[in-house]
C-alpha positions as a Markdown table, in Angstrom:
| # | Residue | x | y | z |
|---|---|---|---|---|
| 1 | Unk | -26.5 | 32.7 | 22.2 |
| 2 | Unk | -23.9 | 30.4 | 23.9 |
| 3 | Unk | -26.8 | 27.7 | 23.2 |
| 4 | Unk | -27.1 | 27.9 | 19.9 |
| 5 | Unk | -23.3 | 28.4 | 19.9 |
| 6 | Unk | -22.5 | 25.1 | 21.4 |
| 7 | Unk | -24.9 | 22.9 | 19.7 |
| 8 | Unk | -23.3 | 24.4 | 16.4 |
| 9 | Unk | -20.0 | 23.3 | 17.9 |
| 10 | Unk | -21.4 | 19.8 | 18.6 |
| 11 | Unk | -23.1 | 19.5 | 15.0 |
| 12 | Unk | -20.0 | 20.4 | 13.4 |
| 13 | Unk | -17.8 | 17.7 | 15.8 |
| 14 | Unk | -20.3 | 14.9 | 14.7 |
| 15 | Unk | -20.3 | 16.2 | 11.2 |
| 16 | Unk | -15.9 | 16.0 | 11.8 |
| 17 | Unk | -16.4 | 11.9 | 12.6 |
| 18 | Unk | -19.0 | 10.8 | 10.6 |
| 19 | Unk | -17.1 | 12.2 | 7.5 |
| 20 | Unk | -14.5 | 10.2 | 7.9 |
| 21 | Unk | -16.8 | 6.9 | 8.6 |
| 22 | Unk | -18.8 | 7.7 | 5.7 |
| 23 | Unk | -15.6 | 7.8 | 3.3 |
| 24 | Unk | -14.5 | 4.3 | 4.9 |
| 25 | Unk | -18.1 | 3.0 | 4.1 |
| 26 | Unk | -18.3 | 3.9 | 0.5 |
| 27 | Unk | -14.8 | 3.7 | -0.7 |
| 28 | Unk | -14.0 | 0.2 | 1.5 |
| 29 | Unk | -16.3 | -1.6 | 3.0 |
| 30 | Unk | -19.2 | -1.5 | 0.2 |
| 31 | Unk | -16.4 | -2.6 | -2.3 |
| 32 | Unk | -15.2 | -5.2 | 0.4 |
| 33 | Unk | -18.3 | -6.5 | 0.3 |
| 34 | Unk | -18.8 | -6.6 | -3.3 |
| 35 | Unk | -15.7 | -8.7 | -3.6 |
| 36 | Unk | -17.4 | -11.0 | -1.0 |
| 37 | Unk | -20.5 | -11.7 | -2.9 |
| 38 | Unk | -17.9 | -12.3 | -6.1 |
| 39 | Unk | -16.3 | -14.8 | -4.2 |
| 40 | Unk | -19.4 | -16.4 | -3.1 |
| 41 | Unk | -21.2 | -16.4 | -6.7 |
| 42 | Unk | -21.0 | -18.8 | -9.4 |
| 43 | Unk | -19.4 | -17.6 | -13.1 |
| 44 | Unk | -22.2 | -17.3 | -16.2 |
| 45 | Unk | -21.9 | -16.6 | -19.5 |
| 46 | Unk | -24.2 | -13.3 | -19.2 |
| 47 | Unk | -23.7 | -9.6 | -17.9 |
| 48 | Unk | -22.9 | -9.5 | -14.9 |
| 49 | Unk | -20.5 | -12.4 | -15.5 |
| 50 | Unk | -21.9 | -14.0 | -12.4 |
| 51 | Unk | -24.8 | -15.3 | -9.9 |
| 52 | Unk | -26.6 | -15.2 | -8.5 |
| 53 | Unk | -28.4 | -11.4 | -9.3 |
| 54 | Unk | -30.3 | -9.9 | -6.5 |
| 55 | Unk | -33.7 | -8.8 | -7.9 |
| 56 | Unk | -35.0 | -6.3 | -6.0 |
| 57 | Unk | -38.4 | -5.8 | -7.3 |
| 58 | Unk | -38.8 | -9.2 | -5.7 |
| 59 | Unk | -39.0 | -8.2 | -2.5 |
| 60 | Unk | -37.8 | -10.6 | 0.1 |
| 61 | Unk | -38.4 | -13.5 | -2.1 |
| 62 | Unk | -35.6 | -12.2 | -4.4 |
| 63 | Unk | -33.5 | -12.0 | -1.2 |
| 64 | Unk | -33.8 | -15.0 | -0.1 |
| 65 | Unk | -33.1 | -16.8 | -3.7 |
| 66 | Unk | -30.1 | -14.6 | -3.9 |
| 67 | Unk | -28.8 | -15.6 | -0.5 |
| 68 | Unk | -29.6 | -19.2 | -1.7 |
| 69 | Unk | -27.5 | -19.0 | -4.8 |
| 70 | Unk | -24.4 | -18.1 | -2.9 |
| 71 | Unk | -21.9 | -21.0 | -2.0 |
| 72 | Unk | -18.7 | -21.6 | -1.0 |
| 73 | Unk | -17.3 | -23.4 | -4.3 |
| 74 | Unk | -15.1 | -21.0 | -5.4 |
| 75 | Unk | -12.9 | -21.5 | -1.9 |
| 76 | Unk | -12.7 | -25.1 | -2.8 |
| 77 | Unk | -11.5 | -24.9 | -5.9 |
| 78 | Unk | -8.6 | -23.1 | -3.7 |
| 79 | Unk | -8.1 | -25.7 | -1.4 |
| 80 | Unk | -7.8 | -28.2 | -4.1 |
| 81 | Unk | -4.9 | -27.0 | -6.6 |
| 82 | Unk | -1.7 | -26.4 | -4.7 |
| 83 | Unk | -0.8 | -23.4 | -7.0 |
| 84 | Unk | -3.0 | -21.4 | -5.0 |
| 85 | Unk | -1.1 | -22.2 | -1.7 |
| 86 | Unk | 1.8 | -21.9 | -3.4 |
| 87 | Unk | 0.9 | -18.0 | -5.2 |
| 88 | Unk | -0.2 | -17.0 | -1.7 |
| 89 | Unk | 2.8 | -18.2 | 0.3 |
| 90 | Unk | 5.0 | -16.9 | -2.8 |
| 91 | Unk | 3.2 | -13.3 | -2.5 |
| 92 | Unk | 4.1 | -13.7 | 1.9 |
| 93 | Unk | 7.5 | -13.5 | 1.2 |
| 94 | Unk | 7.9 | -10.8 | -1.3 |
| 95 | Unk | 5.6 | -8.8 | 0.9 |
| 96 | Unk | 8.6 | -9.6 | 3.8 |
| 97 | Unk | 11.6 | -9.4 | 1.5 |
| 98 | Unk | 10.2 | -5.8 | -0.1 |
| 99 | Unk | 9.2 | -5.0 | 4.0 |
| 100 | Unk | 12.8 | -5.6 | 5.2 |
| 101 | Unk | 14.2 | -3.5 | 2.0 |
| 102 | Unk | 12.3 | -1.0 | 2.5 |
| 103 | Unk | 13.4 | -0.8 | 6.4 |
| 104 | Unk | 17.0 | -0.9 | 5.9 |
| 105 | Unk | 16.6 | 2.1 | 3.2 |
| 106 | Unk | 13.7 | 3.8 | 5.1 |
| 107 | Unk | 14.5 | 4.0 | 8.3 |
| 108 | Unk | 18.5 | 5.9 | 7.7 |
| 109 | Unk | 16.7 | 8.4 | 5.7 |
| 110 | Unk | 13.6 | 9.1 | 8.6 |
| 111 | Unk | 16.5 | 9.4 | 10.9 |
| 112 | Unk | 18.4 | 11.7 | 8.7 |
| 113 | Unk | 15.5 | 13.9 | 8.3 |
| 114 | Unk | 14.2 | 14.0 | 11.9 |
| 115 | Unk | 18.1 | 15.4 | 12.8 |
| 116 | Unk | 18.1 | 17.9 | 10.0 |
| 117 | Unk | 17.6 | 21.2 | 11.0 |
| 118 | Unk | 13.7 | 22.7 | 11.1 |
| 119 | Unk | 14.4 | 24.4 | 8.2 |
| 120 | Unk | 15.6 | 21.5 | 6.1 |
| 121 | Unk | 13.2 | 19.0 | 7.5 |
| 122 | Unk | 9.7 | 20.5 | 5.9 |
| 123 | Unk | 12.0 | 20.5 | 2.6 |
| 124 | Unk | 13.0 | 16.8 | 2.9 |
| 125 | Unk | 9.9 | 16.2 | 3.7 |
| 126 | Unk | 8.1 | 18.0 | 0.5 |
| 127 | Unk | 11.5 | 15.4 | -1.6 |
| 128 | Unk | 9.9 | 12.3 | -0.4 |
| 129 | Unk | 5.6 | 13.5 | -1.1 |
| 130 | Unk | 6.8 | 15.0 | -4.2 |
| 131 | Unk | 6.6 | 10.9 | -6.4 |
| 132 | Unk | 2.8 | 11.4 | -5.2 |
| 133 | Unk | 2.2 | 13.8 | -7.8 |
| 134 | Unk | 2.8 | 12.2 | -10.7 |
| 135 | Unk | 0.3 | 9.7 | -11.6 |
| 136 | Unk | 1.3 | 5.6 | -9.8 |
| 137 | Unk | 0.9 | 4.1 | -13.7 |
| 138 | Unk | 3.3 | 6.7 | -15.3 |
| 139 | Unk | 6.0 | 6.1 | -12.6 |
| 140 | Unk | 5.5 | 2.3 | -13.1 |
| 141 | Unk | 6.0 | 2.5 | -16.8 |
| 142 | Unk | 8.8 | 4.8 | -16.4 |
| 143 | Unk | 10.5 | 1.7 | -14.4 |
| 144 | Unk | 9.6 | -0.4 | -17.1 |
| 145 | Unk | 11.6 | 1.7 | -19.7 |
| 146 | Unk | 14.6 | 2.0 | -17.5 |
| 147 | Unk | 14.5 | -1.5 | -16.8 |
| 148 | Unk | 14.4 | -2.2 | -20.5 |
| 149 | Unk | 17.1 | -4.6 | -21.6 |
| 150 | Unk | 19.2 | -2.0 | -24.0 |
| 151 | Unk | 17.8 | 1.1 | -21.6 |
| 152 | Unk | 19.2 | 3.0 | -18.7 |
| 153 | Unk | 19.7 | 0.8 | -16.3 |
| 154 | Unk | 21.9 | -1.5 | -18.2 |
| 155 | Unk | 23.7 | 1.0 | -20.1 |
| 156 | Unk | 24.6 | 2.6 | -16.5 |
| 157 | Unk | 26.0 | -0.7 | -15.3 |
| 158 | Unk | 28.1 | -1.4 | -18.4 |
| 159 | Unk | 29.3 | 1.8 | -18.0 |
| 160 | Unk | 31.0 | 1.3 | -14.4 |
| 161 | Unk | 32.2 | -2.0 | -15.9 |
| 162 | Unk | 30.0 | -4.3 | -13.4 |
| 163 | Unk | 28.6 | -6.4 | -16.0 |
| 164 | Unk | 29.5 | -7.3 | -19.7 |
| 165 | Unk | 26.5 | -8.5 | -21.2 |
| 166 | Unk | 22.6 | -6.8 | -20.7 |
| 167 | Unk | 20.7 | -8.4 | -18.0 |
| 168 | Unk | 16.9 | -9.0 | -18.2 |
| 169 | Unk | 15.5 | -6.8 | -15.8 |
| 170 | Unk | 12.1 | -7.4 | -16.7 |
| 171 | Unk | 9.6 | -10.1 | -15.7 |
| 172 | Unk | 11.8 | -11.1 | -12.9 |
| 173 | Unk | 11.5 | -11.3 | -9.0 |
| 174 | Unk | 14.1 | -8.6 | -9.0 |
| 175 | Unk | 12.3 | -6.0 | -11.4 |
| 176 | Unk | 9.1 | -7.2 | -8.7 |
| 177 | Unk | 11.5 | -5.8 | -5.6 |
| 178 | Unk | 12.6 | -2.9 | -7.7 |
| 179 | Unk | 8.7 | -1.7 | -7.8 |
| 180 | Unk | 7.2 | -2.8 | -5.3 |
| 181 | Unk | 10.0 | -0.7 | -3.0 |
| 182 | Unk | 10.1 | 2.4 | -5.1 |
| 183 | Unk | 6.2 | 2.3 | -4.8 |
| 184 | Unk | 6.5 | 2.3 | -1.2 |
| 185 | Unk | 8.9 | 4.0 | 0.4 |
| 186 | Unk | 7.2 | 7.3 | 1.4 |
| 187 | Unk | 5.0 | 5.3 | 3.2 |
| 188 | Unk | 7.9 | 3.7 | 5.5 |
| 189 | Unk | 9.7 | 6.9 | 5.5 |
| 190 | Unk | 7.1 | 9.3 | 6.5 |
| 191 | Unk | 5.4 | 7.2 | 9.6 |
| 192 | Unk | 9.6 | 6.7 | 10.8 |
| 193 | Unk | 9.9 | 10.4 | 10.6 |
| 194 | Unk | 7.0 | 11.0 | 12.3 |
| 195 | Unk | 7.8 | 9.1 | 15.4 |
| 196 | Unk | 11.6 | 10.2 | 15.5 |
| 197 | Unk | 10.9 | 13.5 | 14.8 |
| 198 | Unk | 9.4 | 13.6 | 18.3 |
| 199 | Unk | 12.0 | 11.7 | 20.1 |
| 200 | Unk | 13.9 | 13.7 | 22.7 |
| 201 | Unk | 17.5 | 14.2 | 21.5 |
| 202 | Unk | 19.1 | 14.4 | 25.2 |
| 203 | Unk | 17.8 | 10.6 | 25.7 |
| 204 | Unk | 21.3 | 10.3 | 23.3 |
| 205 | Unk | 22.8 | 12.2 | 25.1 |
| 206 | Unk | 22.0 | 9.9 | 28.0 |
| 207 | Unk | 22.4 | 6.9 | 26.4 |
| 208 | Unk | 26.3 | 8.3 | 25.2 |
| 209 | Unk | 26.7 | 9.0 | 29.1 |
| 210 | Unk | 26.1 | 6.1 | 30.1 |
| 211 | Unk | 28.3 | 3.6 | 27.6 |
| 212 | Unk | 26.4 | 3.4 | 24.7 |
| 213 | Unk | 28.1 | 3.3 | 21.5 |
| 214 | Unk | 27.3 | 5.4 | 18.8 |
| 215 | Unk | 25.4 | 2.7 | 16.3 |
């Protein structure tokens, strides 16, 4: 009985990894890789929009034809217009712009949360999950109505008085900022609040105690 018992235990812990391999197999690295022969293929006016097409009835003679086909073209064509360079660096530094927004904003409210009382904290935390149940492409067009040039946003600000005349929102590094850290700010809030949330509060205490001010 404790036989059978254990290798039921070690069936089900095997079962408890490879799950979560086999979901990283099929949902990224097959696609990865599908992007990889994309990359590698040549454009064609035909369905699939591309080759070369591996024929498997061919056996390996269709392999190695479709592993022939494949070149490197498509990088050049990269390395030869400097828009490319130029996109990419562009997309570096609103991916470090939006990053450094998103920490000055992120990390006060982690912190607020982890020092809320237990009782609070599981309801702060269900505040900042909740934008994950309403579908990603409703919220983003709801930002594209509020950012609307006679919409909320600019009514709000004419309003307090800080401007006089609409400004276009839209199609705009700033309206880029605007989603790209509303899109992501669970995901610097929640890891923060993880990893305060088990800091030990006497090490303030400590750190008071011995000079530190309170910033």
């Amino acid at each position: 009985m404790t036989d059978s018992r254990t290798t039921f235990e070690s069936r089900g812990a095997r079962l408890m990894v490879r799950v979560p391999f086999l979901w990283l197999v099929v949902f990224f690295l097959i696609p990865f890789l599908i992007v990889i022969k994309i990359s590698l293929s040549q454009t064609a006016i035909a369905m699939p929009p591309y080759v070369p097409v591996l024929d498997r009835a061919a056996g390996w003679a269709g392999i190695r034809e479709f592993v022939a086909g494949l070149g490197l073209d498509n990088f050049a064509i990269l390395l030869s217009d400097d828009i490319y360079a130029l996109s990419y660096l562009k997309s570096l530094w609103v991916a470090a712009v939006s990053t450094a927004i998103l920490l000055v904003i992120g990390y006060p409210i982690a912190y607020a949360m982890a020092r809320a009382p237990r009782w609070l904290q599981s309801v702060l935390v269900m505040l900042v999950v909740l934008p994950f149940w309403t579908s990603f492409l409703i919220r983003v067009y709801a930002w594209i109505n509020i950012l609307q040039t006679d919409w909320l946003l600019n009514r709000a600000l004419r309003a307090v008085g800080l401007i006089e005349v609409p400004v276009a929102w839209l199609a705009s590094d700033t309206a880029i900022y605007i989603g790209i850290v509303y899109s992501y700010l669970p995901f610097m809030v929640l890891p923060l609040y993880a990893t305060l949330e088990k800091q030990d509060e006497t090490l303030l205490v400590t750190a008071s105690d011995l000079g530190a001010p309170r910033w």
